[in-house]
N, C-alpha and C positions, 0 to 999 in steps of 0.2 A: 028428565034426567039433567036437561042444561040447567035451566032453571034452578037445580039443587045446587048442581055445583059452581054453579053463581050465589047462589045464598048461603052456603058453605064459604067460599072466596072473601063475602062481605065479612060474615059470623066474624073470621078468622083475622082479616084486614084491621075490625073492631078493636078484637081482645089483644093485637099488636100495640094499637094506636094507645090502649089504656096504660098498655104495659110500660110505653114510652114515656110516657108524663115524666114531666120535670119535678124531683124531690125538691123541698126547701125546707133549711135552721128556720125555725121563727124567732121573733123577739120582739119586747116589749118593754120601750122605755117611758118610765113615770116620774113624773115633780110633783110632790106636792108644797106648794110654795107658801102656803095662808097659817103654817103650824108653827111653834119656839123655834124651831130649828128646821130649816127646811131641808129636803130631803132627798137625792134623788133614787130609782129603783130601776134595775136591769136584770131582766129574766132571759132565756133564751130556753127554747125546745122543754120549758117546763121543769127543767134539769138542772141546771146551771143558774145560781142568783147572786144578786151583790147591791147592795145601797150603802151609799155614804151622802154625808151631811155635807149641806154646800154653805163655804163660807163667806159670813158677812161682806167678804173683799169683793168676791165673785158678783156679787147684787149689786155692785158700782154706787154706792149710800141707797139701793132704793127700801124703802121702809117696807118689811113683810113677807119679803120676795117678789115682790111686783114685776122683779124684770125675768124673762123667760128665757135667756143669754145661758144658764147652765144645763137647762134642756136641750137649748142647740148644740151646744157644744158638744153633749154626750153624743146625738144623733149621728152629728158629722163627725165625731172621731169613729161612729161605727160604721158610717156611709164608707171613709179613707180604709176599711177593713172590709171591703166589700160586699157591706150588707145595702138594700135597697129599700127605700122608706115605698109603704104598701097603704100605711093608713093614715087619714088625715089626723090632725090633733084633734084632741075633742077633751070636752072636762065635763067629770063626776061631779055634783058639787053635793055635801051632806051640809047638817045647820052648820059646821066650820069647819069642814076642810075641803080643797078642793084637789081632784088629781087631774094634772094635764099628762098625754099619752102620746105616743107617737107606735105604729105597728112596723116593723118591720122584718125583712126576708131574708136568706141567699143561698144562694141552689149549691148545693150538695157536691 
């Protein structure tokens, strides 16, 4: 009988502890820099999306999009709105285009 209701206490302590978990918004910020117009992309929870083209001024003269200055930018105006970068950057690359990414969080 103790035994049960010691493994009953755990059972129960468990499906608590689940229940507790922290929610989180996702998001996920993308540059593609190597295409006519480069590009940026912001998704969140799936649900919500938005890209706009990033201008020539923004690339400080670099030819192509070379510089990765309008991806940070996006990131950190989302960090100053309380999201938390989650994933490192990493890049797709196909025969021409490349996307750089960045994951990020913020609890609920």
């Amino acid at each position: 009988m103790k035994t049960t209701i010691i493994a009953l206490l755990i059972v129960l302590g468990s499906i608590a502890g689940l229940k507790a978990q922290d929610k989180y918004d996702l998001a996920v910020v993308g540059y593609f820099y190597d295409t006519p117009k480069n590009q940026i992309f912001v998704s969140i929870n799936g649900e919500k999306s938005m890209q706009y083209d990033v201008e020539r001024e923004e690339l400080q003269g670099k030819i192509w999009g070379v510089s990765m200055n309008p991806l940070l930018k996006q990131v950190n105006k989302l960090q100053n709105e309380g999201w938390e970068v989650v994933g490192g950057m990493g890049a797709s690359g196909l025969p021409s285009v490349s996307l750089f990414f960045y994951s990020l969080r913020k609890k609920r």
